[in-house]
C-alpha positions, -999 to +999 in steps of 0.1 A: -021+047-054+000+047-081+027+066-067+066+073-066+090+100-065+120+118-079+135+153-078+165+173-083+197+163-063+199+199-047+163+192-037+173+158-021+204+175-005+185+199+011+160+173+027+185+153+037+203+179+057+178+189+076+169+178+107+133+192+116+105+191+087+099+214+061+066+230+047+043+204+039+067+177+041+057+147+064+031+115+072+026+126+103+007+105+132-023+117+145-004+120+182+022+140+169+001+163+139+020+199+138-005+218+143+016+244+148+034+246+118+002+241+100-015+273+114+018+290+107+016+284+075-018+284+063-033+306+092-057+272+095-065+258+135-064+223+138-074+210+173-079+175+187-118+183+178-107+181+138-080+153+143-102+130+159-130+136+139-107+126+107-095+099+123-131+086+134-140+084+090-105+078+078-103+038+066-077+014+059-085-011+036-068-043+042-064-043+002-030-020+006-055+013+003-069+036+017-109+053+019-130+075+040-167+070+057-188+097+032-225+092+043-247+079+073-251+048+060-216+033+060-206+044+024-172+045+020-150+067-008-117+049-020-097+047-058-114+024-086-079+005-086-083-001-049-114-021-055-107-038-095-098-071-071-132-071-066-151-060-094-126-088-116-138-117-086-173-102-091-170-107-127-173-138-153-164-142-187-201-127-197-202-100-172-167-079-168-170-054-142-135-046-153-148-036-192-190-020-183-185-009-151-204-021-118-233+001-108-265-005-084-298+008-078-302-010-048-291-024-015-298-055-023-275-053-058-244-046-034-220-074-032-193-085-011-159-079-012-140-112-017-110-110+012-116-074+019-116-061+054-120-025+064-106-009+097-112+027+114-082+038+142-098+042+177-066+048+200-028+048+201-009+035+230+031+038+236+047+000+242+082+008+234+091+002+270+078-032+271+087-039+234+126-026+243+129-045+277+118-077+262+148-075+233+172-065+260+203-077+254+194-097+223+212-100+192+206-113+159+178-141+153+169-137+196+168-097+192+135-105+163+125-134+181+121-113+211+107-081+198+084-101+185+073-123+209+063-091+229+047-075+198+025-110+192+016-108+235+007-072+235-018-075+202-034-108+218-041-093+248-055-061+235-072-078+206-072-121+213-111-126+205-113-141+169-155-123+167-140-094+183-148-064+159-114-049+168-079-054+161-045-049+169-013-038+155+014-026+171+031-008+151+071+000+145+079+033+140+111+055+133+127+023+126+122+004+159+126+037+177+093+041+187+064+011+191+028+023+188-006-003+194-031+007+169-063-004+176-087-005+151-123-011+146-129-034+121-158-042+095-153-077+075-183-070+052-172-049+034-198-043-005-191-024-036-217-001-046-200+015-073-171+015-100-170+030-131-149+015-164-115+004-159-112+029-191-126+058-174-106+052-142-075+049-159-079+070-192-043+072-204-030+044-191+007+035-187+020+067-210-002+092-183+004+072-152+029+096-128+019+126-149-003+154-149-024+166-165-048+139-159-087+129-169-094+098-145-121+092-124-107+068-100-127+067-078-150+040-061-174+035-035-179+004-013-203+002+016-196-013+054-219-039+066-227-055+101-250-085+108-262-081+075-269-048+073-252-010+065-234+007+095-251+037+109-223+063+104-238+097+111-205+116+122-192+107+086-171+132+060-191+159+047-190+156+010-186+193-008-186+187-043-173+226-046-145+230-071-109+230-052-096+262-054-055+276-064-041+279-028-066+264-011-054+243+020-055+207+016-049+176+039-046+142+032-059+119+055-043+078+051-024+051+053+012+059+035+030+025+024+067+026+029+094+048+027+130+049+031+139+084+041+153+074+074+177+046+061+217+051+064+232+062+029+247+024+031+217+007+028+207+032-001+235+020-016+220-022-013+190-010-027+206+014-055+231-016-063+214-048-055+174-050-047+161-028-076+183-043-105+170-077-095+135-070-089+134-047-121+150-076-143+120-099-132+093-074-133+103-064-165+101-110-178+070-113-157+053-087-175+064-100-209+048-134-200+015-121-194+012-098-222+016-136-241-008-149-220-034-123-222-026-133-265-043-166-262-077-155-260-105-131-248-112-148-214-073-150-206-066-110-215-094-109-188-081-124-161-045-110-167-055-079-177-054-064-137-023-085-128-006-070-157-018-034-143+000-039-110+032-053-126+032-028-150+027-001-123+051-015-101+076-017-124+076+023-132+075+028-093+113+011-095+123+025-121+116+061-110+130+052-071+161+039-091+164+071-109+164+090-078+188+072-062+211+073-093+208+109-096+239+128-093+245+141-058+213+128-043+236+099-022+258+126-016+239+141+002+224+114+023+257+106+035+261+149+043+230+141+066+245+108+079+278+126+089+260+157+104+241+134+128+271+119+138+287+148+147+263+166+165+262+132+184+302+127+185+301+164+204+279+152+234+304+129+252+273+109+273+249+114+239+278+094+221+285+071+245+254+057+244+247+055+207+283+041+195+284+042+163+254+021+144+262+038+116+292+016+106+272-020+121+247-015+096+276-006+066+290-042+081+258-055+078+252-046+039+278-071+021+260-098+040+227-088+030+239-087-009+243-123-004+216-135+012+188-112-002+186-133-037+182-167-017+155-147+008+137-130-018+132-159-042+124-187-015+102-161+016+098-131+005+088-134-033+082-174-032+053-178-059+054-146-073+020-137-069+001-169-073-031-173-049-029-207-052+007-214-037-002-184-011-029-201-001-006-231+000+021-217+024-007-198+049-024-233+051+008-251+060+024-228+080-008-215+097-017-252+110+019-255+123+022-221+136-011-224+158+004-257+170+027-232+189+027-207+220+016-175+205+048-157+212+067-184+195+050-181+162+055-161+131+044-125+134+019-127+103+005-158+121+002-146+160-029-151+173-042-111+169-038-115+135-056-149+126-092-135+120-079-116+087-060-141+079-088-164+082-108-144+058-085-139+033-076-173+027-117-188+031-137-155+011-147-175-024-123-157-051-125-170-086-090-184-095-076-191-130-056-217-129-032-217-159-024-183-147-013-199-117+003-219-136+024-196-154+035-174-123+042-208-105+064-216-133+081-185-134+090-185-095+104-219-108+126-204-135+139-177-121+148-196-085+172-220-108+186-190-126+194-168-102+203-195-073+215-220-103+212-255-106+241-269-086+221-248-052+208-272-027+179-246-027+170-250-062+173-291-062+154-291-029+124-269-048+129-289-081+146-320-079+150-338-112+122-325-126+121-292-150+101-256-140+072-264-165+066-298-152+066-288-115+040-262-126+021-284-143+015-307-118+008-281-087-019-266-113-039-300-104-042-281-069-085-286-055-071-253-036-092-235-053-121-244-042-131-225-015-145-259+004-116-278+001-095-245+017-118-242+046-117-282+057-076-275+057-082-246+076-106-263+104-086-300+105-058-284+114-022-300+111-036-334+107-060-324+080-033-304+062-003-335+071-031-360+052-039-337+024-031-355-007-035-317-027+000-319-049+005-282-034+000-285+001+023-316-002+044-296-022+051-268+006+054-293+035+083-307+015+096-276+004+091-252+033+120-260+052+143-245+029+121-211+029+121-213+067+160-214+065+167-187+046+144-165+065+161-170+098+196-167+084+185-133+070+168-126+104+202-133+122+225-120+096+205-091+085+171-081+100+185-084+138+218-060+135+196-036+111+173-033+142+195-028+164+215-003+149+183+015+140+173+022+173+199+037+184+202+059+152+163+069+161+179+074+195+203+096+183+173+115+163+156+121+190+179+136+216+192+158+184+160+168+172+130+161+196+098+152+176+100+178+153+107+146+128+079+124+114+083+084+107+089+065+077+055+050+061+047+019+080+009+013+063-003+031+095-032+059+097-012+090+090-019+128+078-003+151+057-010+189+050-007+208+018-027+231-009-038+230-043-012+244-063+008+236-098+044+236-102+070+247-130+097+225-140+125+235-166+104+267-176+072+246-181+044+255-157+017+230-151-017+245-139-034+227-109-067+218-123-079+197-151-112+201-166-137+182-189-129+204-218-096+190-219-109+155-215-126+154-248-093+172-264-071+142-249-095+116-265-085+099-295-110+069-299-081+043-298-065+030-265-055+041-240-072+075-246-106+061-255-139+073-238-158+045-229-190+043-246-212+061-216-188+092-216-192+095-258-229+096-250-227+120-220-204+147-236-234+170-244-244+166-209-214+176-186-203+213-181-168+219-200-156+238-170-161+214-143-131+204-125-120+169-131-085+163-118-064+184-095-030+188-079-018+194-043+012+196-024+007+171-002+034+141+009+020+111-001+039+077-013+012+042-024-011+033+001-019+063-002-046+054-027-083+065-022-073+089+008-098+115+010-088+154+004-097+175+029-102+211+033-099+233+059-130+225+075-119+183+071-144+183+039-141+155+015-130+176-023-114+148-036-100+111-036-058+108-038-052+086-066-015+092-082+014+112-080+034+132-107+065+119-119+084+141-097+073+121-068+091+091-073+117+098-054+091+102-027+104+067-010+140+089-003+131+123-003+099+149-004+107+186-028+077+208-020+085+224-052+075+201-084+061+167-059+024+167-060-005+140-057-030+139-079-067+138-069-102+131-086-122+164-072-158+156-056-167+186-084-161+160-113-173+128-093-208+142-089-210+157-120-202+126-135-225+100-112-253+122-121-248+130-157-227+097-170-242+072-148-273+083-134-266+075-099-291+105-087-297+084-054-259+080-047-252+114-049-282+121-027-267+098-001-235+117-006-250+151-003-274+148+024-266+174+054-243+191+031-242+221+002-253+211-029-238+235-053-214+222-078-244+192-085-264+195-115-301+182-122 
């Protein structure tokens, strides 16, 4: 999803101080939904009948997105920018899925998703006992090492079969206060079936993204496979291509990202202060250099044209979550929140003898972390910036040594639970360009001896006495990306990858040393203390307020109730609904507010009045993307796709009053398969068992 948030600072003051949730507010798991709250507001029942039949058709994609089972046959709903990965590896430099489109008329015409694995939540389980008594007494480095040596046991034994069609996560919640095991089931053939024009999807582009109104259809569809054939799905989403209606109750069923909302007002500050700036500055280059690239020719614009999307998208989420942040008041108020936690806590002498005071280990903790995060960003956690090639690099290298290991010795992302998707994602044939490996290569390169300079031991370890562009050039000679060549380094093993004369697998078993470092320094310096001081700030949470609170976005199944409604900002009022009338307003025939050629056709054809896009209230932050909107009944109206620009500040903070996500309505997406694209047969699928008004012959 392309989505952020901001809002006022009284707005933020007010979330901050209060304990319990507000109307609407919260990604709440499905074992702690508030029903309660929801029928007092909305007058709708929700019982374990409803939750657990959304659960059963809500999908994570392992993409970053999220989708929802829509027919018997295993068709799932998600955002078009959920699956443009696919439809640009599906595509060539005579067929771009990207530019026409990518429609079928048959089974047989639906192709697989390179690297793309689906998963449906079956059952939670509580392991914060086991998870708590294992870190016992740890600190620092031991503390992680520990937590997640029991985390790495706990999936393996739940979920240790590599043809298993389940897997396991468990998942950290209220920032280690609680530990959760998800167990999913899990589809790794996973097909698109259909995806319109990059230019219908995102009509507007980068001036309309975060706003409203809004005239996208982004939306997708993508089918689930086993043994070769579709999934029977028969207790699937009922499609009800009905217009949404002002009011109406809405609830958004997915897999929220990340948010920050239960972070200390100090470690606002390191973000505020420290992360954005950097990772703005080098957004902001990395785009630059692949506008240039896109300049050389037709065939390069097409294979940077989605990377450029993301960057480009990503760097407006920052900008807006440092606008929030920077907003006057809004850290005042965090730290309001901070100090009235404390002192409800300070006036129960056992409460506070328990919790001490974490508050003031993780302020300790913050000046270390300014030093270390550059070094940890630009040699772990950023290393390659975005280049398949040197990813598939590291996860060969370290995946060989790591499996060398006892499972609870290894690195998290390489435990034994989570190998199978690994597996897949580095051995599914993906078309790679190489000189645009090259360039983000030699980027990384660039900005490692800028930032770290010269004289660092880091930077001479990664270059040497060679230059940035010369490195680059020589790791672009990688066979890695051949899909062969990947999966013989996978099977050998260390002594197949310790032989491999690839100039990029030697280059990481040279180099990965210094990555490894940094990483456990920030894990003893950093990640432990943060950990531990969390906990007992969740700690504190819970004895003050009970579970009346939700958890920060962990990329876990999660729901969120609202209703279709508009807002008014600065004496401005923004209906809730878009239609195709205004559609053909907004279009000017030159980018980004051109039709593509099928919708120019097609304008004759499609009712004016049909709603296209709509806004709810719902609390949604990326990841988000492709979540199915839901109606009372837990009908499918719409796909989450965006949210307004008062949303950025969604990572800190949720106002009921001007955030809203914005949705592609079911009303518009049949309308438009039937008249636009003549899918008559997918909207059959989609409509079978269910009301068919709203559809046109």
């Amino acid at each position: 999803m392309r989505n952020l948030l901001t809002g006022a600072s009284a707005a933020c003051l007010l979330a901050f101080g209060a304990g319990a949730a507000r109307a609407d507010e919260g990604m709440w798991t499905f074992d702690n939904f508030p029903a309660a709250a929801v029928k007092a507001t909305y007058g709708v029942s929700i019982d374990q009948a409803w939750l657990g039949h959304v659960q059963a058709n809500a999908v994570r994609l392992s993409t970053g997105c999220s989708a929802s089972i829509v027919s018997g046959q295993g068709l799932v709903l998600t955002n078009h920018h959920c699956v443009a990965d696919c439809a640009q590896d599906l595509s060539t430099a005579t067929s771009d899925h990207l530019k026409t489109g990518f429609l079928t008329d048959s089974r047989e015409e639906e192709r697989t998703c390179p690297g793309m694995q689906a998963e449906v939540l079956l059952s939670i389980k509580d392991v914060t006992d086991p998870v708590r008594q294992a870190a016992a007494g740890k600190t620092g480095a031991d503390f992680i090492k520990a937590r997640n040596a029991a985390i790495a046991d706990i999936e393996k034994s739940n979920c240790a079969d590599k043809e298993a069609v389940r897997t396991c996560q468990v998942v950290n919640l209220y920032q280690d206060g609680q530990y959760k095991l998800y167990t999913f089931k899990k589809y790794a053939d996973v097909r698109l079936v259909f995806a319109p024009e990059l230019q219908t999807a995102f009509f507007g582009g980068d001036p309309d993204n975060f706003n409203f109104p809004r005239y996208d259809l982004d939306m997708s569809f993508v089918r689930l496979y086993e043994g070769g054939k579709p999934v029977a799905t028969p207790g699937r989403m009922v499609w009800n291509p009905a217009p949404p209606k002002d009011g109406e109750p809405t609830f958004v069923a997915g897999n929220p990202g990340s948010t920050c909302r239960l972070l200390t007002a100090d470690q606002l500050d390191f973000l505020r202060d420290v992360s954005f700036p950097m990772t703005l500055t080098q957004l902001a280059e990395l785009r630059g250099r692949l506008i240039e690239f896109g300049k050389r020719g037709p065939e390069q614009q097409r294979v940077a044209s989605h990377e450029l999307f993301g960057i480009e998208n990503s760097y407006k989420v920052y900008v807006g979550q440092l606008q929030a942040l920077s907003e006057p008041g809004f850290l005042a108020g965090k730290r309001q929140a901070d100090a009235e936690l404390k002192a409800k806590v300070a006036a129960d002498p056992a409460l506070a003898a328990r919790i001490g005071d974490p508050w003031e280990a993780i302020a300790k903790v913050q000046a270390e972390r300014a030093s270390l995060y550059a070094p940890y960003m630009l040699l772990e956690g950023r290393a390659g910036f975005y280049s398949p090639l040197y990813g598939y690099a590291v996860d060969l290298v370290r995946a060989a040594q790591e499996r060398a290991k006892p499972n609870a010795e290894r690195l998290p992302e390489y435990a034994q639970a989570r190998l199978p998707l690994l597996e897949k994602e580095v051995l599914d044939v993906k078309p790679i360009d190489q000189a645009l490996n090259q360039l983000q290569i030699e980027f990384w390169l660039l900005k490692v001896r800028e930032v770290l300079t010269a004289d660092a031991p880091q930077t001479q370890g990664l270059l040497g006495k060679d230059s940035p562009e010369t490195i680059a050039a020589r790791l672009s000679a990688s066979s890695l990306a051949d899909p062969a060549v990947r999966k013989a380094l996978w099977d050998g093993g260390l002594p197949a990858v310790q032989a491999s004369k690839d100039p990029l697998i030697q280059y990481v078993l040279a180099t990965d040393a210094a990555a490894r470092a940094a990483r456990k320094t920030y894990e003893e310096k950093v990640a432990g203390p943060t950990g531990q001081a969390a906990q007992k700030i969740a700690a504190a949470r819970f004895a003050v307020y009970g579970d009346r609170i939700y958890p920060d976005a962990t990329f876990s199944p999660r729901l969120s109730y609202g209703k279709v409604a508009g807002w008014t900002y600065r004496g401005q009022t923004i209906p809730a609904t878009t239609v195709f009338k205004g559609l053909w307003a907004r279009a000017t025939g030159q980018d980004p507010f051109a039709l593509a050629p099928r919708w120019t056709a097609a304008q004759g054809k499609l009712k004016d009045d049909t709603v296209f896009d709509f806004v709810t209230t719902n609390d949604i932050i990326g990841g988000n993307s492709g979540s199915p909107v839901l109606n009372a009944k837990g009908e499918v109206i719409g796909a989450a796709f965006d949210g307004n620009i008062h949303s950025l500040g969604g990572a800190f903070a949720y106002d009921g009053a001007i955030n809203r996500t914005v949705v592609t309505s079911t009303a518009g997406a049949t309308e438009a398969l039937l008249q636009v694209y003549g899918r008559t047969a997918l909207v059959d699928e989609l409509l079978a068992g269910s009301t068919k008004s709203g559809a046109k012959r």
